[in-house]
BASE-573378 format. One record per residue (C-alpha): residue number from 1; residue in one letter; x, y, z. Coordinates in steps of 0.1 Angstrom, whole numbers, plus 5000, padded with zeros to 4 digits. Layout:
<nodes>
   resi   resn     px     py     pz
    NUM      A      X      Y      Z
...
</nodes>
This chain:
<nodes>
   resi   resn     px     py     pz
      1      X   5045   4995   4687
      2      X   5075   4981   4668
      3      X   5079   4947   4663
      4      X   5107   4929   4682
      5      X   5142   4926   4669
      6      X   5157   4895   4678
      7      X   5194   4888   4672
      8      X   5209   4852   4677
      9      X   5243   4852   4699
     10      X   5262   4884   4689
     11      X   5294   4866   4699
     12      X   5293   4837   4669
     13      X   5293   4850   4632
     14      X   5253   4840   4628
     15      X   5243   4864   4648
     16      X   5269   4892   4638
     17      X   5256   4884   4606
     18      X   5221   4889   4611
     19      X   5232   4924   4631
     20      X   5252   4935   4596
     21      X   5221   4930   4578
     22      X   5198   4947   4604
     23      X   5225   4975   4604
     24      X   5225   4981   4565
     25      X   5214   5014   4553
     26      X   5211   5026   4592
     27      X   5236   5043   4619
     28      X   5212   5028   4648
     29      X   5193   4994   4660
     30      X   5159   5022   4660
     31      X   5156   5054   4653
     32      X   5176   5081   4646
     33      X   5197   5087   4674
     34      X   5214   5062   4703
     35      X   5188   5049   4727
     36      X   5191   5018   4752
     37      X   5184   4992   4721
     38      X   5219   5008   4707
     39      X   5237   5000   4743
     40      X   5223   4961   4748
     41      X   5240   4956   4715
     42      X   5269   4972   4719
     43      X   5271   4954   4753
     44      X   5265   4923   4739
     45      X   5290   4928   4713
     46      X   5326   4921   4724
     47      X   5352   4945   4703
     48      X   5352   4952   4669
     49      X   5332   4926   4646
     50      X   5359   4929   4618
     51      X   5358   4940   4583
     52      X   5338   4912   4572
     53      X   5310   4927   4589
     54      X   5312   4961   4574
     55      X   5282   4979   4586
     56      X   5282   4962   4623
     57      X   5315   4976   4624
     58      X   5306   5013   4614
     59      X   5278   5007   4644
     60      X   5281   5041   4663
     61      X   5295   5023   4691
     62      X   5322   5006   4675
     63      X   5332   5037   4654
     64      X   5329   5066   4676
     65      X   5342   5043   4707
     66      X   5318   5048   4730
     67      X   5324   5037   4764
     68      X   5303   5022   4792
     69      X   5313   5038   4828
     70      X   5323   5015   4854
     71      X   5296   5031   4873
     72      X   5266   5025   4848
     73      X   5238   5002   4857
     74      X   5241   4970   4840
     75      X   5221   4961   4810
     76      X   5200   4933   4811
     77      X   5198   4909   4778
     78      X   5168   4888   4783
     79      X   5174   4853   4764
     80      X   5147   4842   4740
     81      X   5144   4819   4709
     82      X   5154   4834   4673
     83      X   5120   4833   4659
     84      X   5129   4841   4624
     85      X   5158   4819   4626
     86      X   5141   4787   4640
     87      X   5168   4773   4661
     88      X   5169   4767   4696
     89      X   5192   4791   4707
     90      X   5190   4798   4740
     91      X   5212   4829   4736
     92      X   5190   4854   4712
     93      X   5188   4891   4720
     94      X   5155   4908   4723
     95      X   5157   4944   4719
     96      X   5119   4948   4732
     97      X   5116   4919   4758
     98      X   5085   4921   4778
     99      X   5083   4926   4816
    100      X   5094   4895   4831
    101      X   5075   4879   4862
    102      X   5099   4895   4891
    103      X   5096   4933   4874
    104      X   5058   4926   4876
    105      X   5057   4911   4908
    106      X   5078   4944   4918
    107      X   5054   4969   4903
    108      X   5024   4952   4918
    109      X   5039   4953   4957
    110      X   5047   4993   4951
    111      X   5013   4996   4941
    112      X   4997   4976   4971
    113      X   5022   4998   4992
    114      X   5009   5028   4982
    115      X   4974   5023   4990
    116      X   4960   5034   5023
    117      X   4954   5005   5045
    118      X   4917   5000   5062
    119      X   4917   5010   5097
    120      X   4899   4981   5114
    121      X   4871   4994   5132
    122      X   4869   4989   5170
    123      X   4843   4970   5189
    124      X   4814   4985   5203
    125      X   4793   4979   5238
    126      X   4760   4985   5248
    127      X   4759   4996   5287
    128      X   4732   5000   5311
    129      X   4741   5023   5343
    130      X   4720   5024   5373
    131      X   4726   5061   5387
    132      X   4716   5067   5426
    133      X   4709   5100   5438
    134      X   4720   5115   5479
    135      X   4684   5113   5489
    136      X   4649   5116   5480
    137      X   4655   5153   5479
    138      X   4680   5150   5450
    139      X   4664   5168   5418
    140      X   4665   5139   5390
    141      X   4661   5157   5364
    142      X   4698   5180   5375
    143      X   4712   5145   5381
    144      X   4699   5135   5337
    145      X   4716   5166   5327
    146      X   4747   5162   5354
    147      X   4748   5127   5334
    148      X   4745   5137   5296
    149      X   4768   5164   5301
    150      X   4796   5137   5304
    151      X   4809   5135   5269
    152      X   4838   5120   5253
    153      X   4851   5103   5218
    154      X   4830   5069   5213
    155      X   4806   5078   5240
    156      X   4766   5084   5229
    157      X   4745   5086   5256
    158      X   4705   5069   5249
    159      X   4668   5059   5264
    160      X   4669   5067   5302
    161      X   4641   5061   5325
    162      X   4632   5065   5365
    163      X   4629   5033   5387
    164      X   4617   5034   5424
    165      X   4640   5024   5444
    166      X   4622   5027   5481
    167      X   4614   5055   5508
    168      X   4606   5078   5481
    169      X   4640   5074   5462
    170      X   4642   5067   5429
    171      X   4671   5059   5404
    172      X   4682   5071   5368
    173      X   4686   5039   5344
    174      X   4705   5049   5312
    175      X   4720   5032   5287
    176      X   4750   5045   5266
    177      X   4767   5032   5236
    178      X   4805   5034   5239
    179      X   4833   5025   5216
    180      X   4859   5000   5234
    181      X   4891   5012   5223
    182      X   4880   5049   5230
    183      X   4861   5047   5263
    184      X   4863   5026   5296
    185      X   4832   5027   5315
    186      X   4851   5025   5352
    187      X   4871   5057   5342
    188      X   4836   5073   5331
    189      X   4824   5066   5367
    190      X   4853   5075   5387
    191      X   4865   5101   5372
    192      X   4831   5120   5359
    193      X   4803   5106   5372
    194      X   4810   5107   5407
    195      X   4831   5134   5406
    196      X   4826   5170   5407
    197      X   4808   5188   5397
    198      X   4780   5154   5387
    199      X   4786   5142   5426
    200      X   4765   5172   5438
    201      X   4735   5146   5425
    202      X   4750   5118   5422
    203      X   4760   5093   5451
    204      X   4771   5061   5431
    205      X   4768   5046   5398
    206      X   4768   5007   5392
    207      X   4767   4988   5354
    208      X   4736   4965   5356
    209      X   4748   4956   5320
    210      X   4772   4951   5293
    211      X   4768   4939   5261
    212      X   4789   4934   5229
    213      X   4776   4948   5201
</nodes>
């Protein structure tokens, strides 16, 4: 990468000076044809330098009378100290100023913007049901399946087991894993569980727990 040119303020002779001397031998700041480098100096230049500055005044620019449209962006001329010159000058050009602090800050929120954001995952519940069939007559093993067929988004169904209950009635004890945002365990009961077609075997349903996982 080329090294930075630095003129001192292009408004007092030292730095026109130092532009004429940059300028001998060349028809552009770099490179062979007119790039941005060519329009921060010729923005920073007010008018014609004057024949005493002969090749700053045969600048492209200048000669050909290029024009900057009211509608153009401006061009921004970041101040920094004349190295070669070893003033204090707050008003030197650089032609190939690094990217200050606010452009970087810039870049760095478009990038944060543009990466997907982590969907924070929901909370999760361990539940134990107690499921009650009509009557001893009730086939438990229909009223498992009537159960397990219940599915849904966030809803795993796991151990299960058969507890006497009295008068030759026993219960279903299940326990389910749901996830919070996706399932609510009343709705499960009212509106599947002892609804048709699972109420043909099952007469109630009551949470013995509920945990956080």
């Amino acid at each position: 990468m080329a090294a930075a040119v630095i003129f001192s303020d292009l408004l007092m002779e030292p730095g026109l000076k130092s532009l004429d001397s940059h300028l001998a031998g060349k028809p552009y700041i770099s490179g062979d044809s007119w790039t941005k480098d060519d329009i921060k100096v010729y923005v920073a230049v007010e008018g014609n330098p004057g024949h005493g500055f002969v090749n700053a005044s045969n600048f492209p620019g200048k000669a050909v009378g290029v024009k900057i449209g009211a509608h153009t962006a401006p061009v921004d001329v970041e101040p920094k100290k004349d190295a070669h010159a070893g003033g204090d000058n707050d008003d030197d050009l650089d032609l190939f100023g690094d990217e200050t602090e606010e452009e970087k800050k810039a870049a760095e929120e478009r990038e944060a913007a543009k990466k997907p954001t982590k969907k924070k995952e929901s909370g999760k519940s361990s539940v134990l049901l107690d499921v009650k069939p009509w009557d001893d007559e009730t086939d438990m093993k229909k009223l498992e399946e009537a159960v397990r067929s219940v599915q849904a988004e966030g809803l795993l169904w796991g151990a299960s087991k058969l507890v006497p209950v009295g008068y030759g009635i026993k219960k279903l004890q299940i326990m389910m894993t749901i996830i919070d945002d996706l399932v609510s365990v009343d709705s499960l009961i009212e509106d599947h569980l002892t609804a048709e077609p699972c109420n043909e075997y099952i007469q109630s349903c009551d949470i013995v727990a509920f945990n956080k996982i």
